[in-house]
C-alpha positions as CSV (number, residue, x, y, z in Angstrom):
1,X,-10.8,2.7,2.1
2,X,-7.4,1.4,2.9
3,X,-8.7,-0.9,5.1
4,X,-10.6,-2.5,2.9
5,X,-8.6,-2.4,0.0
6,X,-6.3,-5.4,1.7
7,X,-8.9,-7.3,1.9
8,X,-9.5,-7.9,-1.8
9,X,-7.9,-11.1,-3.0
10,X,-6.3,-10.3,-7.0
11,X,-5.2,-13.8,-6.8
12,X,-9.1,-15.1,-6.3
13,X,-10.4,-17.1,-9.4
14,X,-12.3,-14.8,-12.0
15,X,-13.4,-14.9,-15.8
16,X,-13.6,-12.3,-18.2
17,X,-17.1,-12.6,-20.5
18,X,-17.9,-10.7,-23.4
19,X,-21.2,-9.7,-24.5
20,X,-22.3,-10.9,-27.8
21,X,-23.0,-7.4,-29.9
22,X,-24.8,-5.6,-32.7
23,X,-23.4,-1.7,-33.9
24,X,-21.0,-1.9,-30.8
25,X,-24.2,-2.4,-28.5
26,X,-24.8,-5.4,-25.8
27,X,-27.0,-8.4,-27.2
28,X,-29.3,-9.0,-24.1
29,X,-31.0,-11.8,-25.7
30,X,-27.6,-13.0,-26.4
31,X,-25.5,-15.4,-23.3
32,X,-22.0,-13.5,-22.7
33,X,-18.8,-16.0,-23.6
34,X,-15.8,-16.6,-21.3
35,X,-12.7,-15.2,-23.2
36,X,-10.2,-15.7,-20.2
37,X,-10.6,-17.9,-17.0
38,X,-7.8,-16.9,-14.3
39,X,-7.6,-15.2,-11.8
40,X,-9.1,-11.7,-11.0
41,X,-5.9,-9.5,-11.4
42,X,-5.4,-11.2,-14.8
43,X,-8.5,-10.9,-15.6
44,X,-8.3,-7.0,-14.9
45,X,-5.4,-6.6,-17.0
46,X,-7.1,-8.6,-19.9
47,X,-9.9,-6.2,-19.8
48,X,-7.6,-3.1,-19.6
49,X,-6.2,-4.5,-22.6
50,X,-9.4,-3.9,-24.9
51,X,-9.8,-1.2,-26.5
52,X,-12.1,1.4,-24.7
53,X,-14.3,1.8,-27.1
54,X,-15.6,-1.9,-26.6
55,X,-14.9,-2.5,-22.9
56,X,-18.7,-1.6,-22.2
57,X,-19.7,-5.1,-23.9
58,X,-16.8,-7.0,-20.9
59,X,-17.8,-8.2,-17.4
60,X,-15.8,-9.4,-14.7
61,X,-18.0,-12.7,-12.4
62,X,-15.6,-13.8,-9.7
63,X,-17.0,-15.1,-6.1
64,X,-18.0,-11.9,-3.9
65,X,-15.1,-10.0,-1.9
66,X,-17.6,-7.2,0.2
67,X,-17.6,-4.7,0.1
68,X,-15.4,-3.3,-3.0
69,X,-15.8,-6.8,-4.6
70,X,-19.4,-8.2,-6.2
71,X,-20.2,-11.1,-8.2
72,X,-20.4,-9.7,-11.5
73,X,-18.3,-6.5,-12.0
74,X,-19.4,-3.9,-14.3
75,X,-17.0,-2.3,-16.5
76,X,-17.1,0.9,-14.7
77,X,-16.1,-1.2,-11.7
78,X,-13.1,-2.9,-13.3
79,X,-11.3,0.4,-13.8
80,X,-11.7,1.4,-10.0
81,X,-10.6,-2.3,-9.3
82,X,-7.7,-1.4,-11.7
83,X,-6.8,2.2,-9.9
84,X,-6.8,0.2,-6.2
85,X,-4.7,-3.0,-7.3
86,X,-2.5,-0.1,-9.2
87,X,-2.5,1.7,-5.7
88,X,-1.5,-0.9,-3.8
């Protein structure tokens, strides 16, 4: 995995979207909102930043880095993305 794991660009342009919600649940016939456009490292320590409870309803869409790195990154994906860039 090292290998890869210098291959993933923090500094790559990212946005953090939030799902619109009802009772702390996604709204799929909602569009998610952009609540921070940066870059994908800041956009990883924005989402750290909310609370866990409510991280489920956050996405990550930055350009595709295979084959740790997809278009749209699932929260379950930020938090390994967290662990690696806190690794490095």
């Amino acid at each position: 995995m090292n290998d890869h794991a210098h291959q993933v660009d923090f500094q790559a342009a990212a946005s953090l979207y939030k799902w619109p919600s009802l009772n702390n649940s996604r709204r799929e016939d909602r569009t998610p909102y952009m609540v921070v456009n940066g870059t994908l490292d800041q956009c990883i320590r924005d989402f750290m930043d909310k609370p866990e409870k409510t991280r489920h309803l956050y996405e990550i869409r930055t350009r595709s880095q295979p084959p740790l790195v997809t278009d749209v990154l699932s929260p379950e994906h930020v938090l390994e993305l967290s662990r690696l860039r806190e690794f490095l």
